[in-house]
N, C-alpha and C positions, 0 to 999 in steps of 0.2 A: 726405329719407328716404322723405317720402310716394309720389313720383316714381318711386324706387328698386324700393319694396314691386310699387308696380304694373306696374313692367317686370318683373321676378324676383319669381314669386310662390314662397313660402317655406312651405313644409310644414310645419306642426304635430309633433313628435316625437309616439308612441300609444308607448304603454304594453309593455313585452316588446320594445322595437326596438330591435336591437344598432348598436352603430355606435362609430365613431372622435372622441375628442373631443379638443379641443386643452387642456393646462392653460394658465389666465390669472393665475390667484393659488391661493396655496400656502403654509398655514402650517397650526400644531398644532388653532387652531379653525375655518379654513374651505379648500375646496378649492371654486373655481369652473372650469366649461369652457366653453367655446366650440363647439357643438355646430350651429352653421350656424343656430339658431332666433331671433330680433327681440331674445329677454330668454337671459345664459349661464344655464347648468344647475347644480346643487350640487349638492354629494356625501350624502349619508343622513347623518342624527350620527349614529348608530352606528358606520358604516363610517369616518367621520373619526376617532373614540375608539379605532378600530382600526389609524390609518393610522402611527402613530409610528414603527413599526420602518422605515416604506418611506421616509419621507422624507429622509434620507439620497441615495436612487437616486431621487428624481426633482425635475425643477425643472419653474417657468414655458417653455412652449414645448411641452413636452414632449406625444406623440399617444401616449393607451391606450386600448385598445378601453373602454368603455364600456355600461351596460344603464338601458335609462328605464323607472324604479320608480314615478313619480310625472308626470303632462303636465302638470299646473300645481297649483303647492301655492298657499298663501294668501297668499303673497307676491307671487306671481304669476312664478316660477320653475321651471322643470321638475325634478324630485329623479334623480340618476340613482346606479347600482350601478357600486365597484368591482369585485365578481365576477368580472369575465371577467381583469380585469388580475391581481388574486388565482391566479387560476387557471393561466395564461397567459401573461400580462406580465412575471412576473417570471424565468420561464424564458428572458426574450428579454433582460433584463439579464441574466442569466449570461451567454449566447452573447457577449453587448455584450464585455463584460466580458474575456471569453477571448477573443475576436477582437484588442482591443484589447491586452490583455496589463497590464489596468490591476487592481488589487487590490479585495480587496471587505471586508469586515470581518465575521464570523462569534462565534458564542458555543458554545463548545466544550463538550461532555455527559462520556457517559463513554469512557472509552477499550476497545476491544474486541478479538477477535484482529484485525481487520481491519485497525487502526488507531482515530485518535481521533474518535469522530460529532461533527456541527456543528450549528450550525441557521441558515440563510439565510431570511429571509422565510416561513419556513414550511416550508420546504426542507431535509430531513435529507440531509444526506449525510457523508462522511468524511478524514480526513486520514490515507493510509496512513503506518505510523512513519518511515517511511524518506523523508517527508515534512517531518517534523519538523526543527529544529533539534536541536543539535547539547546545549542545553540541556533540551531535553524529553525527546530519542528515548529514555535511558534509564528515564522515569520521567516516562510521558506522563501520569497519572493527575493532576500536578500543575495539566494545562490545564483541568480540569474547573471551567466557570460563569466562566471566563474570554474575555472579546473580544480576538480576533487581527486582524491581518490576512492574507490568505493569496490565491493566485493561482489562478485555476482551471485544471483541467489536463485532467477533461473533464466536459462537461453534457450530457446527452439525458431530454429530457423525457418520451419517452416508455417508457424503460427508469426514468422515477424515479432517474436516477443523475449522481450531484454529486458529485466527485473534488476537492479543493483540495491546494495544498501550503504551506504557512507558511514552508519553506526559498525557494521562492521567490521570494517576496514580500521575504526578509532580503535575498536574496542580490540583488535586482534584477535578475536574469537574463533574458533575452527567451530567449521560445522558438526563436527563429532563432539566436540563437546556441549555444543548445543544443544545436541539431542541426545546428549544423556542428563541434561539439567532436565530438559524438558520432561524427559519420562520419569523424574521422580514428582513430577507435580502430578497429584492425584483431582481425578473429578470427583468434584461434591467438596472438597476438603477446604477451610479454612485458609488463609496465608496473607501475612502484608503484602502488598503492595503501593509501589512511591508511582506516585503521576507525574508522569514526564510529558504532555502535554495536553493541548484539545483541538477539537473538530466540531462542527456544527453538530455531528451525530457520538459524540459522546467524549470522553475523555482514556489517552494511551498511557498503560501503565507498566511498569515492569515486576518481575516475578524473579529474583535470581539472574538477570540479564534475558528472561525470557519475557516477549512482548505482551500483552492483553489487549484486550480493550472495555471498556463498562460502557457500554451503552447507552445513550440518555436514558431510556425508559427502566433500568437496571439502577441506576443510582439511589432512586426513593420512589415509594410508593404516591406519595405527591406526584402531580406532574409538574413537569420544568422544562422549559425552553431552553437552558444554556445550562452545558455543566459548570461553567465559570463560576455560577453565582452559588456553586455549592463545593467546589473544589478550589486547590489552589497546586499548580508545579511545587514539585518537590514535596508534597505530603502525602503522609504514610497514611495509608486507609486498611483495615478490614475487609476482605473479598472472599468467596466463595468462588472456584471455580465449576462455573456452567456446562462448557466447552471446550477441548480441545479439538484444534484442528492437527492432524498428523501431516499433510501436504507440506504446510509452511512453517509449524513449531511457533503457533499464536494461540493464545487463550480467549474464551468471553467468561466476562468476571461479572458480578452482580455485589452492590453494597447492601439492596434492599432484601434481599434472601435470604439476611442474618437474621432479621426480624421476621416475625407472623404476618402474615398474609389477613390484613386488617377486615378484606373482605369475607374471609370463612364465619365471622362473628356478626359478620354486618346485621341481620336480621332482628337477630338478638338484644342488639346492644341499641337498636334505634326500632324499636315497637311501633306499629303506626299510630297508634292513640296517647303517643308522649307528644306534647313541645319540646323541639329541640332547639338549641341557639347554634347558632353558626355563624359563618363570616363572608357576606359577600365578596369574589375573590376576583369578578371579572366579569367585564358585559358583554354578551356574544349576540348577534341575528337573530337569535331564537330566543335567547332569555338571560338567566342570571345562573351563575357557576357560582354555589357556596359551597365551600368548605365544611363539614361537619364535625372530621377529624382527623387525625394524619392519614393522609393514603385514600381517604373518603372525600368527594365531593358529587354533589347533588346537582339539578336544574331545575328551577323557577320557569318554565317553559313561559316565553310572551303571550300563549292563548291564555295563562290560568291568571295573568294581570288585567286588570280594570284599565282602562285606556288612560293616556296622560300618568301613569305609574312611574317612576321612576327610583329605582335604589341606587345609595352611594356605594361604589367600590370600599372596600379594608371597614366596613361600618358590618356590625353584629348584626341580624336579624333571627325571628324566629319561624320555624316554619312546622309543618307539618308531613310527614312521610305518604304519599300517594300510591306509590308502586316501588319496590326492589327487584332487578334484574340482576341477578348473582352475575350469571354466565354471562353476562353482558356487560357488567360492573356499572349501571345504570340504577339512579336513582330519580324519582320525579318527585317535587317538593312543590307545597302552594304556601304561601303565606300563612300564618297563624292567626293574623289580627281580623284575616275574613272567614266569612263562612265555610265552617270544613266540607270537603267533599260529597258526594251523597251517599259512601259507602260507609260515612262514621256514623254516619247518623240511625 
């Protein structure tokens, strides 16, 4: 060794020098490294009383940047800082992790519009619903202070941004084969789709295990507040795809695009000098929304009512055509039982 020393003279670690160390030994009360110096170097107690959550992601072998806090304690050991792996290191098991396609384990907060937040090593990031299993998506609030496993889908440390998905990790799916199901799904093209859940802004569907979404205003040419009250989990619908996205390997589906765009007819099929019957459908600040026909609805505007007027909602009425705004998908209606307009006349 003495031999050794005086062929390779060996530098002293100083105090604030960063550097690469190897780990030698690893458990819950001692971390030692290998840091190129005569005697290994060890971790701070402190930083060790801190290291619990990471042991999981790291073994013997293992090279983390490293900082020397201490050139020789009394033991005659150099002390050195997790810090920079804290900081850094663990952002490179993400990447690890995602490159590899291998799963990570997460403890899941609250759920947001975003989706459900996580925490990785100190690392907040999120599970969007559509993410979820097919037991949570409805009633994601249920994951809160619960450990998953989940797959990452994307890390950038510099944007502070951590994406997982828990479906993928159930489902074992490789991202390579996801993105060859994906690119046989063609735009414009027909395909079932099963709805696997909803969102105040539409309803998540699957395509071959590839995600969608229909969008409220994409379900029916009617307008609807809730997909609920038109869909149900687990049924198989009809869809056109709209859009793919290539970034994330999600589709936008539409149900109402199978049928005719009720409006290209509109002019035609409601002449201004016919009585039409329709159906009061709802009383707004301004007036009365009927119904005409599917995908069609009109305004009763409050200026073209006699004062003290009142209509009942889901009750028929008859009206007369005032104005059609194609491009604007705008109709103005007045009563039929009053005097017609002065441009009938």
């Amino acid at each position: 060794m003495e031999e050794l020393l005086a062929k390779k003279p060996i530098s002293p670690p100083k105090k604030g020098q960063e550097m690469e160390a190897t780990i030698v030994e690893l458990s819950r009360r001692t971390v030692r490294f290998d840091i190129g110096w005569k005697s290994y170097a060890v971790l701070g107690e402190l930083e060790t009383n801190q290291l619990t959550s990471y042991l999981p992601y790291l073994k013997e072998g293992d090279k983390i940047p490293v900082k020397v806090v201490v050139e020789e304690a009394k033991e005659g050991y150099p002390v050195v800082s997790m810090r920079l792996f804290f900081e850094r290191g663990k952002w490179q098991i993400l990447k690890e992790k995602w490159q590899a396609e291998k799963d990570i384990e997460v403890v899941c907060g609250d759920y947001g519009k975003g989706g459900v937040f996580i925490e990785f090593m100190g690392i907040r990031g999120v599970i969007p619903k559509i993410q979820l299993t097919q037991q949570f998506i409805d009633k994601p609030e249920k994951l809160k202070g619960q450990k998953i496993k989940v797959r990452v889908l994307e890390v950038d440390p510099e944007k502070n941004r951590l994406v997982v998905s828990q479906k993928a990790s159930v489902m074992g799916l490789s991202q390579k084969e996801l993105t060859t199901r994906f690119k046989k799904i063609k735009l414009g093209e027909e395909y079932t789709a099963k709805v696997i859940g909803f969102s105040d802004f539409g309803a998540f569907c699957e395509i071959d295990k590839i995600e969608g979404l229909i969008h409220i205003s994409e379900i029916s040419w009617s307008k609807i507040t809730d997909a609920r009250s038109h869909l149900q989990i687990g049924q198989t619908v009809r869809v056109v795809v709209v859009e793919k996205n290539d970034d994330n390997l999600k589709l936008n589906l539409s149900i109402k695009r199978l049928s005719g765009d009720p409006w290209k007819e509109v002019e035609k099929k409601f002449p201004a000098d016919r009585e039409i019957k329709g159906e009061i459908m709802r009383k707004e600040r301004y007036g009365y929304i009927v119904k005409l026909d599917e995908g069609i609805e009109g305004l009763i505007h409050i200026s073209k009512l006699t004062q003290g007027t009142e209509l009942e909602v889901g009750k028929p009425v008859s009206v007369y055509i005032e104005k059609i705004d194609t491009k604007a998908r705008r109709i103005s209606l007045v009563l039929a039982q009053f005097e017609k307009p002065v441009m009938y006349r």
